[in-house]
C-alpha positions as CSV (number, residue, x, y, z in Angstrom):
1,X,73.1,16.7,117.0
2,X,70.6,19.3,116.2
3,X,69.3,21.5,119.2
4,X,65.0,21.3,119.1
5,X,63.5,23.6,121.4
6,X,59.7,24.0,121.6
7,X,58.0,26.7,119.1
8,X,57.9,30.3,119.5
9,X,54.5,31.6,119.7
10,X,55.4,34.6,117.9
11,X,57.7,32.9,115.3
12,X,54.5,31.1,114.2
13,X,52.2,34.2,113.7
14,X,54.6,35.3,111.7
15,X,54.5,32.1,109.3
16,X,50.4,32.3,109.4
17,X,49.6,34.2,106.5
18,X,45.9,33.6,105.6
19,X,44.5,35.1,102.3
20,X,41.1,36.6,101.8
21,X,38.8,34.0,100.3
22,X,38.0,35.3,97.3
23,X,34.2,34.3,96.6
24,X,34.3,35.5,93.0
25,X,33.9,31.5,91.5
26,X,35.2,32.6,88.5
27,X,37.8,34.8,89.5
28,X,38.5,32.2,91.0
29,X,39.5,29.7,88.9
30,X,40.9,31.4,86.3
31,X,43.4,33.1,89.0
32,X,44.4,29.2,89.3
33,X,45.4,29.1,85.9
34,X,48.9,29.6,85.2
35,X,49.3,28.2,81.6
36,X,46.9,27.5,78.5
37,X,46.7,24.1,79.6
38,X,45.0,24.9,83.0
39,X,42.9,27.2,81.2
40,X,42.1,23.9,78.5
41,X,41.8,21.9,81.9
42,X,39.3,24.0,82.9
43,X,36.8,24.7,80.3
44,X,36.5,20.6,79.3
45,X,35.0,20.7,82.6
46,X,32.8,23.1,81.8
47,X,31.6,23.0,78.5
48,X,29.5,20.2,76.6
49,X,31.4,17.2,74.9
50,X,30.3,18.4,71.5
51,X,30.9,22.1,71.7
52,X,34.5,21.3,73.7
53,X,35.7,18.5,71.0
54,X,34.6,20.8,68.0
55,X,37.5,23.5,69.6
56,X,39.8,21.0,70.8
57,X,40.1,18.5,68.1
58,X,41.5,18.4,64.6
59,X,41.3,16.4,61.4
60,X,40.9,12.7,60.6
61,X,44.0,11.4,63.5
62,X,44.5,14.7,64.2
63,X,48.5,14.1,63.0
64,X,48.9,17.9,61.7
65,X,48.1,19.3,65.1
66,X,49.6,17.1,67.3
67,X,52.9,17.7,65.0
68,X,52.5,20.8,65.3
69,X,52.3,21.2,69.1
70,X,55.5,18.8,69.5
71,X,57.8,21.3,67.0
72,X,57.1,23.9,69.5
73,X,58.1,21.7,72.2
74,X,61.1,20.9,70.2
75,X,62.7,24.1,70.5
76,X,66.1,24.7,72.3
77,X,67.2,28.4,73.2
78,X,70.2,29.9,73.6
79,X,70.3,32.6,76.1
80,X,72.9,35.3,76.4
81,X,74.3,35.8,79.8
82,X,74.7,39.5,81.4
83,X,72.7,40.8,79.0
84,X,70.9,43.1,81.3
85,X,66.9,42.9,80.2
86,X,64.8,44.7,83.1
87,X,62.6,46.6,80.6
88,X,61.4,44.1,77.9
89,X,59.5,45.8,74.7
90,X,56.8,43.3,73.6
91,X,55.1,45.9,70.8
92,X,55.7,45.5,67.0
93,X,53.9,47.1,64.0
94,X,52.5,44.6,61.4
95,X,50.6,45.8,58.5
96,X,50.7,49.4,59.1
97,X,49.9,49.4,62.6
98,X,50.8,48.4,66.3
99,X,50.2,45.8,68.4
100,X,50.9,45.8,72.0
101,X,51.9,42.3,71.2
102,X,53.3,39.6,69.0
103,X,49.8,37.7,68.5
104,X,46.4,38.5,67.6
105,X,43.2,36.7,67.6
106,X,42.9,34.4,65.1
107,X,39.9,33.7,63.0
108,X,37.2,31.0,64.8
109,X,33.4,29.7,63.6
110,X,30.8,29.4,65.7
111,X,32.4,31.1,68.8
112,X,29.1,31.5,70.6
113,X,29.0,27.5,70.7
114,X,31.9,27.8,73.0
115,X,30.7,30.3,75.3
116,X,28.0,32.7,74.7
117,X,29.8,35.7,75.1
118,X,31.3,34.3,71.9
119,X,33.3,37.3,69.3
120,X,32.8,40.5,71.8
121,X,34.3,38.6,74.8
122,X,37.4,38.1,72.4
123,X,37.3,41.8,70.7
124,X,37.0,43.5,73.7
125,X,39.6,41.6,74.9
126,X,41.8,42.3,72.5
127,X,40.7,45.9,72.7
128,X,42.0,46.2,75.7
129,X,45.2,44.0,74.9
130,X,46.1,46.5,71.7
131,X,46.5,43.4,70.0
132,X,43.9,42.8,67.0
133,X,41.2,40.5,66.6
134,X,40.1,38.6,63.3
135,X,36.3,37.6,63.0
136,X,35.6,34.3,61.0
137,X,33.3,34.7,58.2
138,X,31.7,32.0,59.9
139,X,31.4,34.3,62.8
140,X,28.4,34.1,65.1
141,X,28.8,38.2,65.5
142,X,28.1,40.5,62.9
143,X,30.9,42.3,61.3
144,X,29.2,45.8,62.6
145,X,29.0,44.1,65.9
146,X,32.2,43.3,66.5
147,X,33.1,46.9,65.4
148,X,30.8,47.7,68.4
149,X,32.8,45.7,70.5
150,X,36.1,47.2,69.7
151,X,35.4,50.5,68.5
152,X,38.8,51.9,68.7
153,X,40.9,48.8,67.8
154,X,42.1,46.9,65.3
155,X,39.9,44.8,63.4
156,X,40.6,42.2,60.9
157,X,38.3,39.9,58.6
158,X,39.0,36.2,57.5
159,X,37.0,35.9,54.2
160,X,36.1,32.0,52.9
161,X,35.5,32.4,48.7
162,X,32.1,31.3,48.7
163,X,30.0,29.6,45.6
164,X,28.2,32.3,45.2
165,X,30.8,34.7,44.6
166,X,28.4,37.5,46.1
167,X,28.1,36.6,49.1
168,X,31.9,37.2,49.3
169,X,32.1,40.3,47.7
170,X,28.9,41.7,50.2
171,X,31.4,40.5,53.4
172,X,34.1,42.6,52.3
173,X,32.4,46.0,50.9
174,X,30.5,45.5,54.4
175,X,34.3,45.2,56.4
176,X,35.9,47.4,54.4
177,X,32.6,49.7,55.6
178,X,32.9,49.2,59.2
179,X,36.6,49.9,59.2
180,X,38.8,47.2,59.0
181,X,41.9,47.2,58.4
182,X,43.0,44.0,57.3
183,X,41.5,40.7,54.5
184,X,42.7,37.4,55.7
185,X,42.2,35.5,52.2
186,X,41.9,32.0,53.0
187,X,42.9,29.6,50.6
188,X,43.4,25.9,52.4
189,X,39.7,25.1,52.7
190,X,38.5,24.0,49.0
191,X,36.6,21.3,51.0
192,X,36.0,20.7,54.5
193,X,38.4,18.4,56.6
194,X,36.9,14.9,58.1
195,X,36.6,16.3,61.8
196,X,35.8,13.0,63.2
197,X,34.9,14.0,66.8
198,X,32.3,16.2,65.3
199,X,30.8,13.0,63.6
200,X,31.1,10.9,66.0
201,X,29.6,13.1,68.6
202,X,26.6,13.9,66.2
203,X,27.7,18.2,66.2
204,X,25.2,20.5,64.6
205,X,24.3,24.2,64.7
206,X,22.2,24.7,67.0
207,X,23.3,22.0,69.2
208,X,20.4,19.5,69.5
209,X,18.8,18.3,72.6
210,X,19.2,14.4,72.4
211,X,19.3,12.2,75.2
212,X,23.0,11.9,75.0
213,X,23.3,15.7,75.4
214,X,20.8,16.0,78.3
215,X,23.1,13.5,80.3
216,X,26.1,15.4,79.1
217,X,24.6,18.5,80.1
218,X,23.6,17.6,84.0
219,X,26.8,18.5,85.5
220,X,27.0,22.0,83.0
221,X,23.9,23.4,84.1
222,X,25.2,27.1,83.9
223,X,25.8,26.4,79.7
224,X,22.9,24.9,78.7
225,X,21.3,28.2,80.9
226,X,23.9,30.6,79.1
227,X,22.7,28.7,76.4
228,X,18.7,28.9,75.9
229,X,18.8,32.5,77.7
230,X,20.6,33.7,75.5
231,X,20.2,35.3,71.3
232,X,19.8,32.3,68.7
233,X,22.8,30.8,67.5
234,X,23.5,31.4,63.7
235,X,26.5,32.5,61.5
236,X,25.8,36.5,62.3
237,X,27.3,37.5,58.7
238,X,25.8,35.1,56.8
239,X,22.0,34.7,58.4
240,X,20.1,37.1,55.4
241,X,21.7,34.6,52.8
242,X,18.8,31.7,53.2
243,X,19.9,28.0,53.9
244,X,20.4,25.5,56.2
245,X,23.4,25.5,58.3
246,X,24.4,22.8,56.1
247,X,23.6,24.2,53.3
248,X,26.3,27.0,54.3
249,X,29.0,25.6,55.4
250,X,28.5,23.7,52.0
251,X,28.5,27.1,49.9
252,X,31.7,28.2,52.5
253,X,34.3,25.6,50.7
254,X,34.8,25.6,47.7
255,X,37.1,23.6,45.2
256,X,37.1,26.0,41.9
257,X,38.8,28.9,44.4
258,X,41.7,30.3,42.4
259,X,44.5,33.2,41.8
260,X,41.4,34.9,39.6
261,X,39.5,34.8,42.4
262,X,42.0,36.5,44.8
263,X,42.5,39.4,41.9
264,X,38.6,40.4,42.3
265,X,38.7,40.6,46.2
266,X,42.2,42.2,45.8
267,X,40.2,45.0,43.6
268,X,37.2,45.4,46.2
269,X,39.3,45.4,49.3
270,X,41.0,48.7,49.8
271,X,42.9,48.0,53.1
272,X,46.2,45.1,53.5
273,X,45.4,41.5,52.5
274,X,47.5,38.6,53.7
275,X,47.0,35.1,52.1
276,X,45.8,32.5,55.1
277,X,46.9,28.9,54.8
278,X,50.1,28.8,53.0
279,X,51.9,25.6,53.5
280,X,55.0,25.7,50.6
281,X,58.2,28.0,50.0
282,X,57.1,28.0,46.1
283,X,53.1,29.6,47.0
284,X,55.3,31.9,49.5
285,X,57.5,33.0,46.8
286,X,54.9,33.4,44.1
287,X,52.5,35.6,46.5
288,X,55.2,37.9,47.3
289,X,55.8,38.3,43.7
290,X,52.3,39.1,43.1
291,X,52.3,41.7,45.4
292,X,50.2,40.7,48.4
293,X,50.9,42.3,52.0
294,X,51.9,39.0,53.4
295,X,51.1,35.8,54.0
296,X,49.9,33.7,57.1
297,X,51.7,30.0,57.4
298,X,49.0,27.6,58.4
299,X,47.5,24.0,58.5
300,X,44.4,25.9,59.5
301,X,44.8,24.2,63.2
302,X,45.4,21.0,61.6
303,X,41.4,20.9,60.8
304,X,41.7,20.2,56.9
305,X,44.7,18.0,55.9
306,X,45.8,15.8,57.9
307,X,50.0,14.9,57.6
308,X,49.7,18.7,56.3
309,X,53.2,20.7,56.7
310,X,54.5,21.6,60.1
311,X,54.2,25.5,59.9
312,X,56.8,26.3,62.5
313,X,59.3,24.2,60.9
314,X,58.7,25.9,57.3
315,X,59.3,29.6,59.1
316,X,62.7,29.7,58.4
317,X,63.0,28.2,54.5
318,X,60.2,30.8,53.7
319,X,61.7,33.6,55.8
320,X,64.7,33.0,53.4
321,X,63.0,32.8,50.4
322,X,60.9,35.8,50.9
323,X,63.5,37.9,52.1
324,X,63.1,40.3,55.3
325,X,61.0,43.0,54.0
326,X,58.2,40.6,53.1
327,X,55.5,40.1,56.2
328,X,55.6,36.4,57.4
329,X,52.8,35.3,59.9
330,X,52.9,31.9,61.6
331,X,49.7,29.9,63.6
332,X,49.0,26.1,64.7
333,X,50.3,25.3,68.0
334,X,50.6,28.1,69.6
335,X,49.9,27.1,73.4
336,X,52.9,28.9,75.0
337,X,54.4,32.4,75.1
338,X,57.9,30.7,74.4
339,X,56.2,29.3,71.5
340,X,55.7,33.0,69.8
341,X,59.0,34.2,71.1
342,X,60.3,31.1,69.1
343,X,58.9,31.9,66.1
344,X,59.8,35.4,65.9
345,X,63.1,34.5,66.6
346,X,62.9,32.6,63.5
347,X,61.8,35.1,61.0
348,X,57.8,35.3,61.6
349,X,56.7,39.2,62.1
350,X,53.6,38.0,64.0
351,X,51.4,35.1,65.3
352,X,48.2,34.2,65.8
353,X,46.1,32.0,68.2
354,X,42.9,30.2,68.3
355,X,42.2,27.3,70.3
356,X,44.7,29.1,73.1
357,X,41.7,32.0,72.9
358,X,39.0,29.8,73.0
359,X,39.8,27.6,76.2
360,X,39.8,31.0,77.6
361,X,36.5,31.5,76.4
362,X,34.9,28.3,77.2
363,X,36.8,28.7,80.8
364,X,35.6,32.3,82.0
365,X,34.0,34.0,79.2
366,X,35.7,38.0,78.6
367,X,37.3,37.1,81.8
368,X,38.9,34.4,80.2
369,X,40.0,35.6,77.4
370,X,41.7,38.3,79.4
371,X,43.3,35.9,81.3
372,X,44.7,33.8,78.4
373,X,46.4,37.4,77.3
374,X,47.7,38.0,80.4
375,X,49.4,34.2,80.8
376,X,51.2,34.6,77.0
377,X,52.1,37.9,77.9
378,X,53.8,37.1,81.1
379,X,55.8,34.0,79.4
380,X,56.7,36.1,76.2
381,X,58.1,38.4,78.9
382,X,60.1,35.9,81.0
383,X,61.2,34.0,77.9
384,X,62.9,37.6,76.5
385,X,64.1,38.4,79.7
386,X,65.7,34.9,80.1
387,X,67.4,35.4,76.6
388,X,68.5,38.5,77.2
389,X,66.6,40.3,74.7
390,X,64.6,43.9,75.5
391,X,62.8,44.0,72.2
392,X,61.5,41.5,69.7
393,X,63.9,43.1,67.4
394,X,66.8,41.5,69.3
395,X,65.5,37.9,68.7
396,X,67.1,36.1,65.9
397,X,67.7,32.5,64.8
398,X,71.1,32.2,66.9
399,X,68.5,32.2,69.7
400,X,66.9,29.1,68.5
401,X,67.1,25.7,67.7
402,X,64.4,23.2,66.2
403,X,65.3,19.9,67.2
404,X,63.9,17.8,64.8
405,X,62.1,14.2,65.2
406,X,60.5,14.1,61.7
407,X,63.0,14.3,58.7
408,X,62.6,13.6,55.0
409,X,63.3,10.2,54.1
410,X,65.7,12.2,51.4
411,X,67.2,14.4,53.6
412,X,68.1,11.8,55.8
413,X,69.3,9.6,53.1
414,X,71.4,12.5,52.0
415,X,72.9,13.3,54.9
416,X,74.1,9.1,55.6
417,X,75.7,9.5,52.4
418,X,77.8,12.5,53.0
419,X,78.9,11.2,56.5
């Protein structure tokens, strides 16, 4: 029978441990956040339907993200046991420089929508990361002002082939001026995706002041204040080019973009180029062949085609095709530090993320952004250390599996007949 007695006095100061209150709101909250998905969590309760569903969702039934999330998910690893792995090494070079990390900031539109600290929050972040950061073409911060927020970094440009060819060929003289490093060539946007939250929400740039916005914004005072307070909302590289918003996210897309087309900018652009939006071995291959730096794999967040390729699942067949000394980038799905160990495991030299960026954004501002750095960071480093890897040059497929839910009708007709 167990022996009760009554409780020490002094035994129970010791067990009362109080913490300072910390009356910082938004330190706050984002110290609550331990994983993308509190961070996500967060800023939907903070931002406006229209501006939070323009981040968050994806083409037509939004198929090619959710995909893309579960293959992630799917992923089995294989640690090594006594493997001592105190010290991990998260650095790598890619394209002729270091990152502190395996990700960068991907390319995003109309980041001030989000919060208004918009492009800077995220370059200065990833100043202070060492990792790089990519502005959008459809960027709401100038090209020189995103040099100004990251002076000292590394930069990188996502360029959309435009109708009028130069408007193009302005944006990368005026990159290649300012000093960076490295064209992301987009090619998986001929036309624009049906984003059917945007059209069901009624989205526009600016966002407009409707009834159904004014209810939506009680409860988000502090955005719709960040918001009016704050510098006009336009596409920062674009605004001297005349038009509508419409009218330029119409001249953004275009379906005539071709290999001649890459050849010009490939002659204007004196720093590395990497082809965005690959989705085959056979475009892989032929890029490769016509001497690009690399190429990023990509359903472009699962905002274009929707029942688009799973990029995580093509990694290795390309990896294999290319060969090693080719540079093999990966995005779409990214919501995990586990997720980029995965992939690197599996052949990709670096990652990318966007929506994983902009909850951080739309949850703290710079603050946030920080923070969603500092969460991947942390699980990169516990996932490695779990493995039993002290570099990212220890990973290799053996540490992975992709457990599979989607195969070929083919395949899988192949396979039954063999067994």
């Amino acid at each position: 029978m167990v022996q009760r007695q009554l409780p020490n006095p002094a035994e129970l100061l010791e067990l009362m441990k109080f913490k300072k209150p910390e009356l910082d709101g938004r330190k706050r909250r984002l110290d609550a956040a331990l994983t993308i998905n509190d961070l996500r969590t967060i800023a939907k309760r903070r931002t406006p339907k229209a501006a939070f569903d323009y981040t968050d969702g994806a083409a037509e039934g939004e198929l090619s993200l959710t995909r893309a999330r579960q293959a992630f998910q799917d992923v089995e690893f294989h640690p090594g046991i006594l493997r001592p792995a105190p010290d991990v090494d998260t650095s790598v070079e890619i394209l002729g420089g270091p990152s502190a990390l395996p990700f960068g900031i991907a390319p995003t539109g109309f980041t001030r929508l989000m919060q208004t600290e918009g492009e800077v929050a995220g370059a200065g972040a990833a100043a202070a990361a060492g990792i790089p950061f990519t502005l959008s073409t459809l960027g709401t911060t100038s090209i020189e002002g995103v040099k100004a927020a990251n002076p000292h970094g590394r930069n990188w440009f996502q360029l959309y082939v435009m109708r009028d060819r130069e408007i193009s060929y302005e944006l990368t003289r005026r990159a290649a001026a300012a000093g960076f490093d490295t064209l992301q060539f987009t090619v998986d946007t001929p036309v624009a995706g049906a984003r059917l939250r945007d059209k069901r929400n009624g989205f526009s740039i600016p966002p407009q002041l409707t009834l159904g916005t004014i209810i939506n914004a009680i409860p988000r005072p502090w955005w719709w204040f960040d918001f009016l307070t704050t510098p006009k909302l336009e596409f920062a590289s674009l605004s001297t080019t005349g038009g509508t918003v419409g009218e330029l996210l119409d001249a953004a897309m275009d379906p005539t973009i071709s290999y001649d087309d890459l050849a010009v900018i490939r002659d204007i652009w004196p720093g590395k180029i990497i082809i965005k939006g690959v989705q085959n071995v056979e475009d892989s291959v032929r890029l490769r062949d016509e001497g690009v730096d690399g190429i990023v794999l990509s359903n472009h967040g699962g905002r274009q085609l929707d029942r688009a390729p799973i990029p995580f699942h093509l990694l290795p067949e390309v990896r294999k095709a290319v060969g090693d000394d080719f540079t093999v980038m990966i995005d779409t799905g990214i919501m995990n530090g586990a997720d980029v160990v995965a992939a690197v495991a599996l052949g990709a030299d670096f990652t990318l993320i966007g929506r994983a960026y902009l909850y951080g954004l739309m949850a703290g501002g710079r603050q946030g952004v920080d923070r969603t750095i500092a969460i991947l960071r942390s699980e990169i480093e516990r996932t490695m250390r779990l493995l039993g890897v002290s570099s990212l040059a220890e990973l290799e497929p053996g540490h992975v599996t992709q457990l599979t839910r989607l195969v070929p009708v083919s395949r899988a007709a192949s396979e039954a007949r063999v067994h």
